[in-house]
C-alpha positions as CSV (number, residue, x, y, z in Angstrom):
1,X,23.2,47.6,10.4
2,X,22.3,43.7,9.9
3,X,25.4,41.1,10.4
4,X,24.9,38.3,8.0
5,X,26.3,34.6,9.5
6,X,28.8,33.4,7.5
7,X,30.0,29.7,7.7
8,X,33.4,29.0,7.6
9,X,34.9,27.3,4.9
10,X,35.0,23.6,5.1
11,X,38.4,21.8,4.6
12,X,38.2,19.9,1.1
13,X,35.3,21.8,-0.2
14,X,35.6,24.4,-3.1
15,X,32.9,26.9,-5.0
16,X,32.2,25.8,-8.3
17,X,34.8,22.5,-7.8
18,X,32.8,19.2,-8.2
19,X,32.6,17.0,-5.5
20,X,35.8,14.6,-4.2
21,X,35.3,11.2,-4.3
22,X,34.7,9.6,-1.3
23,X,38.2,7.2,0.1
24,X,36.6,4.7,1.6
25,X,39.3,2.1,3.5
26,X,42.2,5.4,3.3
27,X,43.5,6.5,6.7
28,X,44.4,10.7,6.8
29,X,48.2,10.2,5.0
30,X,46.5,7.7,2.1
31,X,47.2,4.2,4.0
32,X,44.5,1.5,5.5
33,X,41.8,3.2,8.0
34,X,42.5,2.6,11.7
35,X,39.3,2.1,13.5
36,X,39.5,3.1,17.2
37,X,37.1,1.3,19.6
38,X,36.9,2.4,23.1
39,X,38.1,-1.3,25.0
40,X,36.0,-1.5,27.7
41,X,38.5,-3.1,30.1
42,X,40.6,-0.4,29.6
43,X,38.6,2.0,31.3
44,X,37.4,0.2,34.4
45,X,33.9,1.7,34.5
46,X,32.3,0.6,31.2
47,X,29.7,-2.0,31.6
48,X,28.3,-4.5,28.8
49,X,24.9,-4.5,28.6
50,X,22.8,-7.0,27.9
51,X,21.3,-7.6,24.3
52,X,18.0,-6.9,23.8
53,X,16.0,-10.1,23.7
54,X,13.1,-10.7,20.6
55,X,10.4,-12.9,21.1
56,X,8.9,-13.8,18.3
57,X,5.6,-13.2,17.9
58,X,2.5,-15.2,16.7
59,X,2.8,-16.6,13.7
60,X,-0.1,-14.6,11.8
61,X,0.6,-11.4,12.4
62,X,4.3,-11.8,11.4
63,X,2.7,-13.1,8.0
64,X,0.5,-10.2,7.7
65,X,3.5,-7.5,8.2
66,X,4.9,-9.4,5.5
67,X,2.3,-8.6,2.6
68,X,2.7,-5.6,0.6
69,X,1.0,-2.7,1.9
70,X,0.6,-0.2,-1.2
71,X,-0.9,3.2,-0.7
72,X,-3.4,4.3,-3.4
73,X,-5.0,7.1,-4.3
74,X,-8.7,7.5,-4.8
75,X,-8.1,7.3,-8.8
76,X,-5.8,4.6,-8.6
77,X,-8.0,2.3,-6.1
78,X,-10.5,2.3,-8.6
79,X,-8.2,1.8,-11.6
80,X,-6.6,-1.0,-9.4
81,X,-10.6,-2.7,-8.5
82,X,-11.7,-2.0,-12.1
83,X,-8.7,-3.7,-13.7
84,X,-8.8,-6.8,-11.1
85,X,-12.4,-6.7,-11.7
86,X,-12.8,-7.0,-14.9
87,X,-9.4,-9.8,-14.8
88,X,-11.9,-11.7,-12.3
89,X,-14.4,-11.3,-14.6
90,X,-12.4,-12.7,-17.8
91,X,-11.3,-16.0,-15.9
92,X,-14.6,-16.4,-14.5
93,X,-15.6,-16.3,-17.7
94,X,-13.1,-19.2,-18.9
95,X,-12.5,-21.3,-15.7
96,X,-16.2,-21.3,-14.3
97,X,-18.3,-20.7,-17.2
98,X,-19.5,-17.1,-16.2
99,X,-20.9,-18.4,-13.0
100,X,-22.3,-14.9,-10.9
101,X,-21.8,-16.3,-7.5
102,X,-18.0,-16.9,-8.2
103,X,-18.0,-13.4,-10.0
104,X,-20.0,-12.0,-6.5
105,X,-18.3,-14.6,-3.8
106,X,-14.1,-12.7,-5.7
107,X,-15.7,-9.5,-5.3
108,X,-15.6,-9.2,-1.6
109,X,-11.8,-9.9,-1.0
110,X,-11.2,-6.9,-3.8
111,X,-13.4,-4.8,-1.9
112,X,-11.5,-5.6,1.5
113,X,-8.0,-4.7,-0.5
114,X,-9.2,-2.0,-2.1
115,X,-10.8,-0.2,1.0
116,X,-7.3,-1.4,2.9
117,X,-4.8,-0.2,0.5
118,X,-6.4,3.5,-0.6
119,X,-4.5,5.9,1.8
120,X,-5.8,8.3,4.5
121,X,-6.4,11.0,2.7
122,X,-9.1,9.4,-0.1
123,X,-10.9,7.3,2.1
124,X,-14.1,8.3,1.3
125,X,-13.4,7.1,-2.2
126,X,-13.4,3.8,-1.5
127,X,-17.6,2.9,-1.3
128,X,-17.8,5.1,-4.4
129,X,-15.0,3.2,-6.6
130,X,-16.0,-0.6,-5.5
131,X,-19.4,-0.7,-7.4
132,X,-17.7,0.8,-10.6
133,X,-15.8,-1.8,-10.8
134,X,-18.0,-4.4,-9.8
135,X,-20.3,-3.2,-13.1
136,X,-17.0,-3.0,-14.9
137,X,-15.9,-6.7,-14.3
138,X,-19.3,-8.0,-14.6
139,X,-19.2,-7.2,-18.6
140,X,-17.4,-10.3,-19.5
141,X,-19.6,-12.7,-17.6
142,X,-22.8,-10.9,-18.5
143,X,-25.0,-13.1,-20.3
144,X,-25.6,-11.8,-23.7
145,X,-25.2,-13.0,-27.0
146,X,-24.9,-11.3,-30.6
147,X,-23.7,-7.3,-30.4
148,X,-23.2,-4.5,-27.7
149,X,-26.9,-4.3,-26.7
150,X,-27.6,-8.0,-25.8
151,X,-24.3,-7.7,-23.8
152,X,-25.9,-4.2,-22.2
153,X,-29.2,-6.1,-21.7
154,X,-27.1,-8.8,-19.7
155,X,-24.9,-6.4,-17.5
156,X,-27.7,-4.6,-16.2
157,X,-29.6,-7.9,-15.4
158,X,-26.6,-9.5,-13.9
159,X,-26.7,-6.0,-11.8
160,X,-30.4,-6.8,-11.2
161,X,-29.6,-10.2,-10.1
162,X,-26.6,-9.6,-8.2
163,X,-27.7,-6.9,-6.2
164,X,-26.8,-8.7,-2.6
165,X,-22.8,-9.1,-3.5
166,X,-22.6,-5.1,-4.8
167,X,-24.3,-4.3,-1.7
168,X,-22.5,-6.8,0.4
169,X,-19.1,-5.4,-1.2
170,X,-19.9,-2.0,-0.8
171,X,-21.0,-1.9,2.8
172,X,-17.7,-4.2,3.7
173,X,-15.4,-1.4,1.8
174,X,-17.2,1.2,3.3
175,X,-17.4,0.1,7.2
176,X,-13.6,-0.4,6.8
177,X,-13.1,2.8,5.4
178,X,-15.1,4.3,8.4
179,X,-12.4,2.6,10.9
180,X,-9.9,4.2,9.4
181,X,-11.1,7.3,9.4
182,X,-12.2,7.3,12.5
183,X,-9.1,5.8,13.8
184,X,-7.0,8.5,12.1
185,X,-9.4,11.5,13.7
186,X,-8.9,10.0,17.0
187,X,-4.5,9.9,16.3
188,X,-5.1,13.6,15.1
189,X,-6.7,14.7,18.4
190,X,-4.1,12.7,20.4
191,X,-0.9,14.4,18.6
């Protein structure tokens, strides 16, 4: 015959009752809390020890534990490079006068966040997503006047043209995706 555990009923606690409320600053008969620290010259053997010291480290890499470090998926890396793409893209547009080196020299630090930011898991993603959104972001500065097929006729020239900054951007975003993996194969084996 099997003996089932049973836990003992705990003081306060009811089946079915909602919680109490918690009595924070009440002592067991409804006054002020009494804290009870042990004094340590009451007991003759306790010893202080000393407080760890912190030495601040160099300047850059407390500035770089202080940027945001999202996680992404492999969908939402390349919603996040297509959107700040194509943004990139739209002030190129108005700031520079759809100038393609500015288009191609933004391009590179969004391929660096993007391939930073997607977590372990869809790294492999991150070369695939990058030249999307570089085609997506190059619509607005695409040269083309008139309707939707002079504006085709421009993207895919501006692709044409272009060429060194997708591939540039694509081999940075996938080389650092290839560290990471290969970093997190070599924690696996560790532990």
């Amino acid at each position: 015959m099997e003996q089932h555990r049973t836990r003992p009923p705990q003081p306060g606690a009811r089946r079915g009752a909602p919680p109490l409320p918690p009595q924070a600053g009440r002592g067991p008969n409804g006054g002020p809390a009494r804290t009870t620290r042990p004094n340590p010259q009451a007991r003759g053997t306790a010893q202080r020890r000393p407080a760890a010291v912190r030495h601040p480290g160099p300047a850059a890499a407390q500035t770089v534990r202080q940027l945001p470090n999202p996680r992404l998926t492999g969908l939402g890396g390349g919603l996040f490079c297509a959107a700040v793409m194509f943004v990139l893209g739209c002030v190129d547009q108005l700031l520079f006068g759809a100038s393609l080196t500015v288009y191609g020299v933004l391009f590179l630090p969004v391929c660096v966040l993007t391939a930073l930011w997607i977590r372990r898991g869809d790294l492999l993603t991150a070369p695939v997503v990058v030249p999307i959104a570089f085609a997506v972001g190059l619509f607005p500065v695409a040269e083309g006047s008139g309707g939707l097929a002079n504006r085709l006729v421009g993207l895919f020239t501006g692709l044409a043209t272009q060429a060194g900054w997708l591939y540039g951007g694509t081999l940075v975003a996938g080389l650092i995706a290839t560290v990471r993996r290969i970093r997190l194969l070599k924690r696996r084996r560790r532990g």
